[in-house]
C-alpha positions as CSV (number, residue, x, y, z in Angstrom):
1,X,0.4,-18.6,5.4
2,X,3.4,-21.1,5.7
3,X,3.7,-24.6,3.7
4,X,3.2,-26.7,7.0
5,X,-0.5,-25.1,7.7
6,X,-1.6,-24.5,3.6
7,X,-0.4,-28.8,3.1
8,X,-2.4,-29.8,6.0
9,X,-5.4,-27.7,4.7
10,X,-5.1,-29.3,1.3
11,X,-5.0,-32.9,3.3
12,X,-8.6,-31.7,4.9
13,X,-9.8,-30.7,2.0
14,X,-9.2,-33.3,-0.2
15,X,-10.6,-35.8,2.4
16,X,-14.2,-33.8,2.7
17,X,-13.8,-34.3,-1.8
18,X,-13.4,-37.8,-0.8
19,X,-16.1,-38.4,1.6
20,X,-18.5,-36.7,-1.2
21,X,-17.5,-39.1,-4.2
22,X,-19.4,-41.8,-5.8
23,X,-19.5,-45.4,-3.7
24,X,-17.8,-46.7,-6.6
25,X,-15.2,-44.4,-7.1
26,X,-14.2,-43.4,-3.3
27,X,-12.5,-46.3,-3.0
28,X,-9.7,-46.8,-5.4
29,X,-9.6,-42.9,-6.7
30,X,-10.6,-41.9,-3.3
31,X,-7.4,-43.7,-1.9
32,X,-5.3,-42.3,-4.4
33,X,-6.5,-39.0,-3.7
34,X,-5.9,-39.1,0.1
35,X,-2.3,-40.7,-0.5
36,X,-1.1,-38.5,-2.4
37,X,-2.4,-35.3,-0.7
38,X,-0.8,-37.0,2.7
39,X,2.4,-38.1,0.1
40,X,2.4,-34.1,-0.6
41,X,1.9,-32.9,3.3
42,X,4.7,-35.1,4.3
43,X,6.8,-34.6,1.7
44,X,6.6,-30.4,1.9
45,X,7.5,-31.4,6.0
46,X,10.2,-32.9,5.3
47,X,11.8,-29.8,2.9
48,X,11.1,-27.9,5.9
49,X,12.9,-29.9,8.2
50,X,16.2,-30.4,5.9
51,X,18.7,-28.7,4.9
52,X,18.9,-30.0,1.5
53,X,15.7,-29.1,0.2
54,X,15.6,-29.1,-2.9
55,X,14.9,-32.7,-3.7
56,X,11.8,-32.7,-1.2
57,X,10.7,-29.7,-3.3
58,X,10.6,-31.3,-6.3
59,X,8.7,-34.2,-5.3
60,X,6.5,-32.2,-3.4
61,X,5.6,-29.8,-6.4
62,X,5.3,-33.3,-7.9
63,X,2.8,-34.6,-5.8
64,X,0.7,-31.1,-6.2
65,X,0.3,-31.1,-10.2
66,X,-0.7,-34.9,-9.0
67,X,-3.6,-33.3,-7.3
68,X,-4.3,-30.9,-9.6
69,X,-4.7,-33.5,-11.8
70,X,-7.1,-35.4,-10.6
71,X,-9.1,-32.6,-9.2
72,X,-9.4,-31.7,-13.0
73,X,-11.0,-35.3,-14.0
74,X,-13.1,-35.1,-11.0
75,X,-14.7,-31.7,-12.4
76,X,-14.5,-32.7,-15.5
77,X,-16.8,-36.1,-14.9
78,X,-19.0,-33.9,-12.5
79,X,-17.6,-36.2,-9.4
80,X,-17.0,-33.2,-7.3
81,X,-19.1,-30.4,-5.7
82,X,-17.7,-27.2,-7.8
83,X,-17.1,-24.6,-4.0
84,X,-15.3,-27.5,-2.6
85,X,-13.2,-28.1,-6.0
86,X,-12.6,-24.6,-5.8
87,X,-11.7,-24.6,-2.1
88,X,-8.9,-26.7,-3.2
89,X,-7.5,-25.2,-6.1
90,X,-7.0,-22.2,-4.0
91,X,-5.2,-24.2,-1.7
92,X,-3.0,-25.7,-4.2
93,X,-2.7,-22.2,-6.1
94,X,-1.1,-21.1,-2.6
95,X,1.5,-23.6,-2.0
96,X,2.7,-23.7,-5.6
97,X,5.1,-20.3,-4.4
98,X,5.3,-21.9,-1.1
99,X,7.4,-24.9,-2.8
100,X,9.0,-23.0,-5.2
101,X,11.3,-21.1,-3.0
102,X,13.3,-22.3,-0.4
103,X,13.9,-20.4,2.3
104,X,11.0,-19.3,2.5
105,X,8.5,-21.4,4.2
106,X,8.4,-19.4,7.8
């Protein structure tokens, strides 16, 4: 599967994590969440549209250990349901290659 469709997976996905959290933590962490998963999406576009990558790719492997992050203190305070957490780990496990080597993201 190519970046453009595994990013805007990761995008839904972290938006159904959001809608699940807490009242008092979707908003601030919620927000952070959601901006940098759409940070990551447009940021992995962008290396695929240019033909110096590399600096895209960088910031968008950036913006993914972001994610994987804070997924890992959302498990870790039990803020998360553990299939959907999983659902997007996958996800990020998948475009970690994907943004790793350019050239190939067809």
């Amino acid at each position: 599967m190519d970046l453009y469709i595994v990013a805007k997976k990761v995008v839904a996905a972290c938006y159904d994590i959001t809608n699940d959290l807490p009242e008092h933590e979707r908003n601030l962490s919620g927000y952070k969440l959601r901006d940098i998963a759409l940070s990551f999406y447009t940021t992995s576009i962008e290396a695929l549209t240019r033909r110096k990558r590399k600096n895209f790719l960088r910031k968008a492997r950036l913006k993914l250990f972001l994610l994987d992050g804070l997924l890992e203190v959302y498990k870790e305070l039990d803020l998360v349901d553990g299939q959907k957490a999983q659902e997007l780990n996958n996800l990020l496990v998948r475009c970690l290659p994907l943004i790793k080597k350019p050239g190939r993201h067809k």
